[in-house]
N, CA, C and O atoms as a DFTB+ gen file, in Angstrom:
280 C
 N C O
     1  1     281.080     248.195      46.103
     2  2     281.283     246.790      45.988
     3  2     282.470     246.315      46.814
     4  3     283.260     247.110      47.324
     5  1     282.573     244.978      46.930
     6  2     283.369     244.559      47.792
     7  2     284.779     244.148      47.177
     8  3     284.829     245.031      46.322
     9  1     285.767     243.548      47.036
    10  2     286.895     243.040      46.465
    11  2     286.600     241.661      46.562
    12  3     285.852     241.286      47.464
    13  1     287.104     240.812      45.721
    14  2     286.884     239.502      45.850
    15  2     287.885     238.789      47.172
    16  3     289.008     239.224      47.426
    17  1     287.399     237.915      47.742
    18  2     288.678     237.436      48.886
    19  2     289.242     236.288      48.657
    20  3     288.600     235.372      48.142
    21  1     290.774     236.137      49.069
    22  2     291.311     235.212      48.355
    23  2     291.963     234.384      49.711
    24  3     292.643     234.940      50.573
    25  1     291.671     233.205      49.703
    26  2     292.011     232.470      50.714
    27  2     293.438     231.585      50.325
    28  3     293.467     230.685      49.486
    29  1     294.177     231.883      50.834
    30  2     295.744     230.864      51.246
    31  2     295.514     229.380      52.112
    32  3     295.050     229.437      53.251
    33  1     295.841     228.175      51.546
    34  2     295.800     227.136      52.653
    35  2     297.483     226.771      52.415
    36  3     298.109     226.731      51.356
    37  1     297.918     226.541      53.723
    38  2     299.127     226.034      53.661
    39  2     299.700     225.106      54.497
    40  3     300.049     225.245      55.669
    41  1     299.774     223.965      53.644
    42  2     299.986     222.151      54.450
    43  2     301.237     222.377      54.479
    44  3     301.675     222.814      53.415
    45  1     302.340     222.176      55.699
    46  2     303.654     221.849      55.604
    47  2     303.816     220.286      54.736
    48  3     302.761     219.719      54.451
    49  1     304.658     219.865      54.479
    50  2     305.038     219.158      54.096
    51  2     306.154     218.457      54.567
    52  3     307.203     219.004      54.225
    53  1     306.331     217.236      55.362
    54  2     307.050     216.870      55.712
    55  2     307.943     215.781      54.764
    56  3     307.292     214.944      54.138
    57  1     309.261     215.776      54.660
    58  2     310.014     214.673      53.711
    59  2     310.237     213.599      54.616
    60  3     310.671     213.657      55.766
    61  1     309.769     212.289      53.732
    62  2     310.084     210.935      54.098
    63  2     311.590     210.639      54.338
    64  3     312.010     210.733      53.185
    65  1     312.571     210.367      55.038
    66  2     314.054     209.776      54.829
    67  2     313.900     208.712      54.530
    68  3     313.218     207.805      55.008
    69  1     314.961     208.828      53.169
    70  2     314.655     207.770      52.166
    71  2     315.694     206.249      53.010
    72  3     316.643     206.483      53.758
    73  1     315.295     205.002      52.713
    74  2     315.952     203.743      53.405
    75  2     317.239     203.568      52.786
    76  3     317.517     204.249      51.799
    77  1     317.878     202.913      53.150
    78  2     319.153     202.368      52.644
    79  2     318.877     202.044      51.461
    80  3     319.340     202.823      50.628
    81  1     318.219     201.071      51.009
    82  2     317.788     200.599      49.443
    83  2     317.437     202.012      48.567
    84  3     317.905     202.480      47.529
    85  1     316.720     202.312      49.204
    86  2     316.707     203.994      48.226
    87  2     317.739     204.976      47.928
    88  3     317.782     205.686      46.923
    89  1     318.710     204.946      49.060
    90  2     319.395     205.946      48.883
    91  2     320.458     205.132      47.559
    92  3     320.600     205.588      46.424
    93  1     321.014     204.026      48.020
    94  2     321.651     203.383      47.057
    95  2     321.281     202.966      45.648
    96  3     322.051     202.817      44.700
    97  1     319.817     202.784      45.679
    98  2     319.232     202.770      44.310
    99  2     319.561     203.898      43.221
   100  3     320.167     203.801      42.154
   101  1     318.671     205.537      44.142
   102  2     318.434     206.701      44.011
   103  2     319.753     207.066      43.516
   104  3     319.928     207.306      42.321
   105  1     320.648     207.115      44.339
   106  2     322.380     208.162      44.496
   107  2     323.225     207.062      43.814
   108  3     323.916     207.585      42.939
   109  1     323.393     205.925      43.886
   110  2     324.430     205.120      43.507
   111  2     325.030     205.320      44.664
   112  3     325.925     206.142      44.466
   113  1     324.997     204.931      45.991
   114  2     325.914     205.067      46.955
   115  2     326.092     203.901      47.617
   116  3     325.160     203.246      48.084
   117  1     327.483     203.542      47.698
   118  2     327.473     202.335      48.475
   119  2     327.457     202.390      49.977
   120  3     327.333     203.425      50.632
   121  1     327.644     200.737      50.635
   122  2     327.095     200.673      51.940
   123  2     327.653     202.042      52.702
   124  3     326.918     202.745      53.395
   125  1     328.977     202.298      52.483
   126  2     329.904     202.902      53.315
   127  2     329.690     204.906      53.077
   128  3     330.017     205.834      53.816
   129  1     328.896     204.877      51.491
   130  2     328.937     206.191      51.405
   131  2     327.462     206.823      52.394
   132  3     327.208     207.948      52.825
   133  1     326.595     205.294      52.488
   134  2     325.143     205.719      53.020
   135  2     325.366     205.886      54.340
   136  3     324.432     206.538      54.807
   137  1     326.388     205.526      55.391
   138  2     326.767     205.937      56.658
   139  2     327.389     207.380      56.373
   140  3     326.679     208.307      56.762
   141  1     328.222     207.621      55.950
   142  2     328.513     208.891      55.686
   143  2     327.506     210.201      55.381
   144  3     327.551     211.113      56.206
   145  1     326.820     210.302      54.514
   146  2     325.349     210.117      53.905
   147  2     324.316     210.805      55.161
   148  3     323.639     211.827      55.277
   149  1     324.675     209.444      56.112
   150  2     323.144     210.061      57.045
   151  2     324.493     210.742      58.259
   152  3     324.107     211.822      58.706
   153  1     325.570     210.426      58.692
   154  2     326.318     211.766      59.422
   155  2     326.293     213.116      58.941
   156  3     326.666     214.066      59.629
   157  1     325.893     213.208      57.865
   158  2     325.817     214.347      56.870
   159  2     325.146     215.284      57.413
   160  3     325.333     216.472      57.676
   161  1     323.814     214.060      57.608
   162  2     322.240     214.600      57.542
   163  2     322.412     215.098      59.153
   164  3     322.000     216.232      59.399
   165  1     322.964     214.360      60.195
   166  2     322.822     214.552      60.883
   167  2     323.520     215.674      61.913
   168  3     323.516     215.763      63.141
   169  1     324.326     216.767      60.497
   170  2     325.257     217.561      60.806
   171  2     326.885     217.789      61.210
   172  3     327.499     218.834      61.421
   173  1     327.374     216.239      61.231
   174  2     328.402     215.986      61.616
   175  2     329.524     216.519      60.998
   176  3     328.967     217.034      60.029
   177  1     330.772     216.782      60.850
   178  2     332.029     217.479      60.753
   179  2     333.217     216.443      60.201
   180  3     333.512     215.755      61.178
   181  1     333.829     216.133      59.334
   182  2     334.659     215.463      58.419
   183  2     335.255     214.789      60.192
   184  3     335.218     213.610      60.545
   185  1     335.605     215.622      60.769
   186  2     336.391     215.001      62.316
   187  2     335.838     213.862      63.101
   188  3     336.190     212.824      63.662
   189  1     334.294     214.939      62.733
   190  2     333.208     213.893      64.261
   191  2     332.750     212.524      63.310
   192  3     332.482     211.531      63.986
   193  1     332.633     212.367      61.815
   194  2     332.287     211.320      60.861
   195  2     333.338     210.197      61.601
   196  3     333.159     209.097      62.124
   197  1     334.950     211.366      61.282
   198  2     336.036     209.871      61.227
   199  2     336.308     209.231      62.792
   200  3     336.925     208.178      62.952
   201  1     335.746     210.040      63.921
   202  2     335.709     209.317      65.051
   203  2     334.451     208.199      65.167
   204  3     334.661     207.049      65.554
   205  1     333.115     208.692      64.781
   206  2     332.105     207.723      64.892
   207  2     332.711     206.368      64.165
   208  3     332.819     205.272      64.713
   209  1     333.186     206.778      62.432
   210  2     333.184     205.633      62.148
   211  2     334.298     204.530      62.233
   212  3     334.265     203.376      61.807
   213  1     335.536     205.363      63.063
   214  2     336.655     204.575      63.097
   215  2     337.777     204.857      62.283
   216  3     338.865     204.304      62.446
   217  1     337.490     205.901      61.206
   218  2     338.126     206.277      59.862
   219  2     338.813     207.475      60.281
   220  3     338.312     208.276      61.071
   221  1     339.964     207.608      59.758
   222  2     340.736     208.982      59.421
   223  2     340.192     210.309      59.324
   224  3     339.130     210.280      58.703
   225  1     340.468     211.290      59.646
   226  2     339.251     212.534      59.331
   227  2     339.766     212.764      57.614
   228  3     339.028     213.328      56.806
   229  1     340.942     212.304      57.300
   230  2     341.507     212.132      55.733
   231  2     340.227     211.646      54.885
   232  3     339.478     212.366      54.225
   233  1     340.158     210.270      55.059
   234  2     339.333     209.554      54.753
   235  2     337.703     209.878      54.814
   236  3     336.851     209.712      53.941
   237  1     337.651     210.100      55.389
   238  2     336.472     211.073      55.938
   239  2     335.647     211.988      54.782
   240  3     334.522     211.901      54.290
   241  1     336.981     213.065      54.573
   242  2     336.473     213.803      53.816
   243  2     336.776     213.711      52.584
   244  3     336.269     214.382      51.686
   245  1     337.812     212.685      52.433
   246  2     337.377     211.509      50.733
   247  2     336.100     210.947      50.397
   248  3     335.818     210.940      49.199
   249  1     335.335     210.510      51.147
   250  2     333.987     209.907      51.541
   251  2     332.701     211.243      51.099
   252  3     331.846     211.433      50.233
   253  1     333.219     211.889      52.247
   254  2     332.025     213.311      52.088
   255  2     331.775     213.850      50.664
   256  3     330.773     214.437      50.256
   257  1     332.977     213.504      49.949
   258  2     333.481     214.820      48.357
   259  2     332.835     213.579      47.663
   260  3     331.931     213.918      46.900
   261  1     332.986     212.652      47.704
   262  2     332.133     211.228      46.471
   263  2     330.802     211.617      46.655
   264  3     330.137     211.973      45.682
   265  1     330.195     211.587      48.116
   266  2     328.689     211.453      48.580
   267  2     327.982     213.112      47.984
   268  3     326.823     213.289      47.608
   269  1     329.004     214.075      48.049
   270  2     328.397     215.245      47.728
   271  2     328.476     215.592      46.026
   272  3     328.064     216.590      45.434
   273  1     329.248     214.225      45.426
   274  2     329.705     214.601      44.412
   275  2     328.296     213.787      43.308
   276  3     328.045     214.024      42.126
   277  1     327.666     212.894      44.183
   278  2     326.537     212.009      43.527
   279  2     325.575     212.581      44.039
   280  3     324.430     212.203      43.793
């Protein structure tokens, strides 16, 4: 006799990035934590955040510790 055969299907799944209204709904994050938020996403460094956004790299990573903290 034969073994029964067992077939695997496997859909990746891609995640939606959620909008500003979501993230702030979702996280409780305000305007300033959702810029921070998507530098995050986008790999950035407490340094490279506080040059994009104009902010202190201090400040910066006051920002990062709230956003990682919600």
């Amino acid at each position: 006799g034969r073994d029964p055969a067992v077939l695997v299907t496997i859909t990746p799944r891609v995640a939606k990035a959620l909008d500003d209204a979501e993230l702030a709904e979702k996280f409780d994050l305000t305007p300033r934590e959702i810029e921070i938020a998507r530098c995050l996403a986008a790999g950035l460094q407490n340094k490279e955040i506080g040059a994009r956004l104009g902010i202190s790299t201090f400040t910066a990573r006051n920002h990062v510790e709230k956003v990682l903290g919600k």
